[in-house]
N, C-alpha and C positions, 0 to 999 in steps of 0.2 A: 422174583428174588426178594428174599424178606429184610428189612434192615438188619436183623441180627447175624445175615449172609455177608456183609458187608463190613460189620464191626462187632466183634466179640470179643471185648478183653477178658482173659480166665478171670472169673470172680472168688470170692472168698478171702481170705486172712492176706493172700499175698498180692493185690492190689496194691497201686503205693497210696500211701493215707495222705490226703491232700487236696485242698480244697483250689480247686481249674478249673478253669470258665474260657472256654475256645471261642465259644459264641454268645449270644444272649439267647436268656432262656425265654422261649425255646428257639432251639439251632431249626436249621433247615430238616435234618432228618427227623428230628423229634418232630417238626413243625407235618410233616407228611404222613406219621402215625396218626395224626390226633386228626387229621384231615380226615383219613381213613375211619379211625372212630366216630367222627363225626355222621360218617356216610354207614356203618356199619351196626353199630350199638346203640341200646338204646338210649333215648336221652334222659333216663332220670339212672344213668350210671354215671356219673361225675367222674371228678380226679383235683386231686391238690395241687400238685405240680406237674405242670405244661411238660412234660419231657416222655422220650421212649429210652425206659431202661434196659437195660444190654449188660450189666455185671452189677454185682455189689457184694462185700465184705468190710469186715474193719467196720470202720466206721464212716465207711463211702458208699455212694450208688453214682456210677458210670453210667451215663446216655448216650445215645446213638452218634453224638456229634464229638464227643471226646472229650465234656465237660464231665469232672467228681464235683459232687454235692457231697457235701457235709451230712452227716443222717440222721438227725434230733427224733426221728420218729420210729424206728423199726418196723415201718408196715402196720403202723398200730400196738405195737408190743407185742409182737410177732417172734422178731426176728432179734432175740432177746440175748442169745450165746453166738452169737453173729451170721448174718448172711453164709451160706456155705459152710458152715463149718465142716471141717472135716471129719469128725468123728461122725456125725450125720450124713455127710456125703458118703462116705464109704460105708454107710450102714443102708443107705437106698439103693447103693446101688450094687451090693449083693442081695437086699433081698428081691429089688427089679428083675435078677438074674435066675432067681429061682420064683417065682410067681408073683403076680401084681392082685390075684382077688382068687376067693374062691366063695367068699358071704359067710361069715363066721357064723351064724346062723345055720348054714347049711352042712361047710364043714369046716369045724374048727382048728386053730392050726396055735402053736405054742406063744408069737408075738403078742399076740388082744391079751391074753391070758398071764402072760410076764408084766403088761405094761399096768394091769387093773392089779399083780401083785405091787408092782410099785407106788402107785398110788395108795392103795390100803396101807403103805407103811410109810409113804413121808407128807398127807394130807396130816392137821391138826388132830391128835386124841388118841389113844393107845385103847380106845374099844376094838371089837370084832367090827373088821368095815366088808364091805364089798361096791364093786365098781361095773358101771357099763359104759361102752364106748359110742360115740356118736363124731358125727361133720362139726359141727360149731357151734359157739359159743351159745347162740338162739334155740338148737337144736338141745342140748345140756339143759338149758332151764326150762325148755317146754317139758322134757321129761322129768325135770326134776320135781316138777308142779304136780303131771300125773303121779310118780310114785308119791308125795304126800298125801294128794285127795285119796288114791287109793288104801294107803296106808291107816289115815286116821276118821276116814268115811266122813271126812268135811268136805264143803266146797272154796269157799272162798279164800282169796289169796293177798294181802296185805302188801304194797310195795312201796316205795316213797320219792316223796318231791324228790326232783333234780337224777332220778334212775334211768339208768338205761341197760337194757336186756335183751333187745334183741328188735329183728325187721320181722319176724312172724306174725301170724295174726294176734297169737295168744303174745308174744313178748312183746309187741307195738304195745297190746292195754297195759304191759305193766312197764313200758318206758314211760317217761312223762312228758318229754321235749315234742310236741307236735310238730315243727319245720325242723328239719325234712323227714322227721321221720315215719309221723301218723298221720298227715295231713291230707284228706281225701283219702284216706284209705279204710275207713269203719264201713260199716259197723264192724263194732271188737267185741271177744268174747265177752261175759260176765262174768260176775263174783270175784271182779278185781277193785281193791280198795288202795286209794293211797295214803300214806302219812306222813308228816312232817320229819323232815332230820335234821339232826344239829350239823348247823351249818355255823359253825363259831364266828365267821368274819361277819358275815349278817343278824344272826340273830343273836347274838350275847350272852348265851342260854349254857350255864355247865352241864355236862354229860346226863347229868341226873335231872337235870330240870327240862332237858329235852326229852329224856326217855320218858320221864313224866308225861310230857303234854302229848306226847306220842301217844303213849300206852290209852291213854285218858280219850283218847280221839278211836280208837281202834273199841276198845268197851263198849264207848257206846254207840258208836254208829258201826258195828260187827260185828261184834261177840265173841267172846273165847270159843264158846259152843260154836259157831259155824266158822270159824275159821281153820285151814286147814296148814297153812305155812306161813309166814313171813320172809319174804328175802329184800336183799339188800345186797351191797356192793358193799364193805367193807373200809377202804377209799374207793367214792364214785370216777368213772372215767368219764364218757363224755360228759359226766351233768360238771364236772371243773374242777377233778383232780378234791373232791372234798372229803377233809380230812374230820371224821365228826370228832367231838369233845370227850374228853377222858373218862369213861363211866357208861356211855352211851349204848355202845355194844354189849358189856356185859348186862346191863341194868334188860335190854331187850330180849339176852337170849334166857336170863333168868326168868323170866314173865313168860317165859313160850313154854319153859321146862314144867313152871307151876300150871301151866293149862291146854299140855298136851298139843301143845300146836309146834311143828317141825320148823326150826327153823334152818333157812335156805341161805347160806354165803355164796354168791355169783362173784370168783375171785378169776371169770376169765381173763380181763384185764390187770389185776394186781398180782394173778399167781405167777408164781415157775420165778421167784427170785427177785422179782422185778421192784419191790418194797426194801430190801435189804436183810428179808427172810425168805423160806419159800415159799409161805404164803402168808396177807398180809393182816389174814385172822389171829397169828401167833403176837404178831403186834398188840392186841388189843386184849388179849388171854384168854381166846374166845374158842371153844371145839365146836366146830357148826353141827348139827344133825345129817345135813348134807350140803355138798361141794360140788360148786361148777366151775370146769376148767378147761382152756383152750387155749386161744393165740400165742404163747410162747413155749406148749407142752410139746411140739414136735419141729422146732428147729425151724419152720415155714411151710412144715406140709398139713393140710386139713384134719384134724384131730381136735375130738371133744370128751367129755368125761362128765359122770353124775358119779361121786362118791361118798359113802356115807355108813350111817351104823346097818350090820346085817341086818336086823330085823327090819326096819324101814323099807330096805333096798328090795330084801325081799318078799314085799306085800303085793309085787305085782304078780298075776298070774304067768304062767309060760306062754311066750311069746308077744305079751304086753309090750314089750320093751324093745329094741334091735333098729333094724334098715338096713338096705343093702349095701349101703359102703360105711358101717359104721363098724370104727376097728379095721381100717384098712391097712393089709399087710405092711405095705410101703411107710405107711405113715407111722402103725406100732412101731417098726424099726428106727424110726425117723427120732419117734419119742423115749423107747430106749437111749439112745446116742446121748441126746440131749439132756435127758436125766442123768445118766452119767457124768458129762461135764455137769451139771448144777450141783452134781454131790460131791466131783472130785475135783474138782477144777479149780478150784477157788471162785465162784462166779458170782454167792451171794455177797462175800465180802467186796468182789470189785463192785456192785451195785453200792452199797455202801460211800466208798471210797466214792465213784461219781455222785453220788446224792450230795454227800460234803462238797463237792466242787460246786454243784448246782447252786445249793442254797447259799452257799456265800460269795456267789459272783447275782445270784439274784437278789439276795437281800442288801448287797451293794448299790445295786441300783436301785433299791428301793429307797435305801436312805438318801438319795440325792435324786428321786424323782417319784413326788406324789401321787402321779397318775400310776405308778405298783400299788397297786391296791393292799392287795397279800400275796406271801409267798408263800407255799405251802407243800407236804409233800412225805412222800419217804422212799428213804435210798433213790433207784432212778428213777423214780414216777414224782414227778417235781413240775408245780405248773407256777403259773406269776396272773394275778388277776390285775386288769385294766380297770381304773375308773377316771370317772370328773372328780379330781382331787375340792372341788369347790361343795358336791351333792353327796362324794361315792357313789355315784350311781352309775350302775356298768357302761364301760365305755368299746360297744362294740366296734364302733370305726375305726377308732386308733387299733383295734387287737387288728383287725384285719390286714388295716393298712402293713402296721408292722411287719406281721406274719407275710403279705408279697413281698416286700423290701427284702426280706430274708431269704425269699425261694428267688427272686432277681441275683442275688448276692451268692446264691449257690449255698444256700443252707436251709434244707428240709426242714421247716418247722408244721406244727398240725394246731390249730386252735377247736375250741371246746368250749361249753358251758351251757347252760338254761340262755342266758343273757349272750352268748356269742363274744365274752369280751375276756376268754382267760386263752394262753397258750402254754400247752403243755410239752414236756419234754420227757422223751422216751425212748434216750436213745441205745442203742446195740449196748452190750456188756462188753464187746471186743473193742469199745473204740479207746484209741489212745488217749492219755491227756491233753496232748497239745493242738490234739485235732480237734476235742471238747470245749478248750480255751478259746480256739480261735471263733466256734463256732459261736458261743457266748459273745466275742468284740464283735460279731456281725450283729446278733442282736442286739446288742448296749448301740450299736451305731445306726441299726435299724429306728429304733425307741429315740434317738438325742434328733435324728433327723425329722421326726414328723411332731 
């Protein structure tokens, strides 16, 4: 018998939103999962928080033992229109009811086909687009990489400090954080180069004077001529929620436009609403060439995307492109749903509306505790950097520490950065305000006690 045999509360929206703690984390039955994991998986699959989940909706995830946690993370910005949603549940589970695969590749079916028109019409730019579907977010910019080499008959691929792109072979060389993510894992491909990005809280530099020093590093140790694409994250995720300086994005994608080189927005982490647009290239004025998109495009089920101008898209030859579970029925329908609520729902304005909350209960604390380094952010993708108020120089123990004081306290929090010293907030669109609030006085209490 599985603990989920034992305790399943119905998940999704009608959960009661409420931060309960029956036991300490973790309870006994979580405590007997992880034993299990321990005996069964391997061990460089980790986990944030000690617990076996058993439901979640709102802005809660319920564990095996009958404790609600608070949910500042949504799976990574996953689970972005809420755990369960019903519009997404009742869209898997008719298409569950009428087939789960058939390899769109083999034989096409109307959902891949609907959900690549939808992207062609709410990605950034009113060009002719065309899209393909893939598993994840790694998966997206591995291909997004091939269609530009093949496209512009260059090889080399430019990416920058503090990026991250994926666990691939090819997306480890263009992440840049070595622990945990590259480390003993090379040899990496080649014809990956990195560059600096404005990073405003460290380097001082306005938009223009970073794309400068950017552009000026790429010249000459790259060349326009061999370079094939540029990408970047937009606001980076794990490299700390970095928000570059005003100028920055456009001044990079005008220099790609003047020299034929593709440039790549990786907006898996910032897309599907999660900035307080749909995506958070419209932030900055920026139409990418192409678009990679994931973790919040299908409600929680496996779904990825390379979208971009037609002609780019299609430079590769027939059958370059695909996989066998790429465009999974289940999942198109998943992402249908989901796009729906992000168009009709009100769902970017509620990002919004939590961003405001965010930044001024974090910039609160900031003003009465040095060690906030910076607050930083847009709509719900909002993080708080840690430092030694005496160096600024990143204070990854305290981010730590905090961050368990918080998952002890029954509130999911995820930290991030190059430096390990920022934690970031990301939580559901569905969650209330007052279950937001309180999760916030966990952290202010988390933060006053260490």
């Amino acid at each position: 018998m599985s603990i989920a045999d034992t305790l399943v509360p119905v998940g999704g929206p009608t959960l009661p939103q409420e931060r309960r703690l029956v036991t300490a984390i973790p309870g006994p039955r979580s405590q007997e999962l992880l034993d299990r994991k321990a005996s069964a998986v391997a061990a460089g699959v980790g986990h944030t928080v000690p617990i076996a989940a058993v439901a979640a909706g709102g802005g809660v995830v319920v564990d095996a033992d009958g404790n609600s946690l608070i949910d500042l993370g949504s799976g990574i910005a996953v689970t972005t229109v809420g755990n369960a949603h019903p519009k997404v549940v009742a869209a898997v589970q008719e298409q569950v009811a009428q087939f789960t695969h058939t390899c769109f590749m083999i034989s096409p079916y109307e959902s891949y086909v609907a959900v690549a028109e939808a992207l062609n019409r709410i990605t950034p730019g009113d060009h002719a687009k065309k899209s393909a579907l893939f598993n994840s977010g790694a998966e997206a910019v591995e291909n997004a990489v091939k269609i530009a080499r093949k496209y512009t008959k260059k090889q080399a691929v430019v990416a920058f400090d503090h990026g991250y792109h994926g666990r691939t072979s090819l997306t480890m060389a263009l992440t840049a954080k070595a622990m945990p993510y590259k480390s003993g894992f090379g040899p990496f491909p080649s014809e990956i180069y990195r560059a600096p990005l404005s990073y405003p809280f460290r380097d001082g530099l306005s938009g223009a004077e970073a794309a400068k020093r950017a552009i000026s590093l790429i010249e000459k140790q790259v060349g326009a001529d061999n370079l094939a694409a540029v990408i970047i994250e937009p606001i980076q995720g794990e490299g700390g929620f970095i928000v570059p300086a005003d100028g920055f994005l456009p001044a990079l994608v005008e220099w790609c436009r003047a020299n034929d080189v593709v440039f790549i927005a990786d907006e898996v982490q910032s897309g599907f609403a999660r900035t307080g647009s749909m995506f958070a290239s419209e932030q900055f004025g920026i139409v990418p060439d192409l678009i990679t998109t994931a973790k919040g495009i299908a409600g929680g089920l496996p779904l990825a995307a390379v979208t971009g101008r037609a002609e780019i898209m299609d430079a590769s030859h027939t059958g370059g492109l695909g996989g066998t579970y790429g465009g999974n029925p289940v999942a198109c329908a998943a992402a249908l749903a989901a796009i729906d609520v992000f168009e009709n729902d009100g769902v970017i304005e509620r990002a919004r509306e939590i961003g405001d909350i965010l930044v001024s209960r974090l910039t609160a604390l900031q003003a009465g505790d040095p060690r906030v380094g910076d607050v930083r952010g847009r709509g719900a993708m909002v993080a708080a950097e840690f430092v030694d108020p005496a160096t600024g120089e990143p204070d990854a123990a305290l981010t730590g520490a905090v961050a368990r004081a918080c998952i002890a306290a029954g509130v999911i929090v995820l930290t991030c950065g190059t430096y390990g010293n920022v934690i970031r907030f990301l939580p559901p669109l569905s969650m209330p305000d007052e279950l937001l609030h309180e999760g916030l006085d966990v952290v202010a209490s988390a933060l006053a006690a260490h």
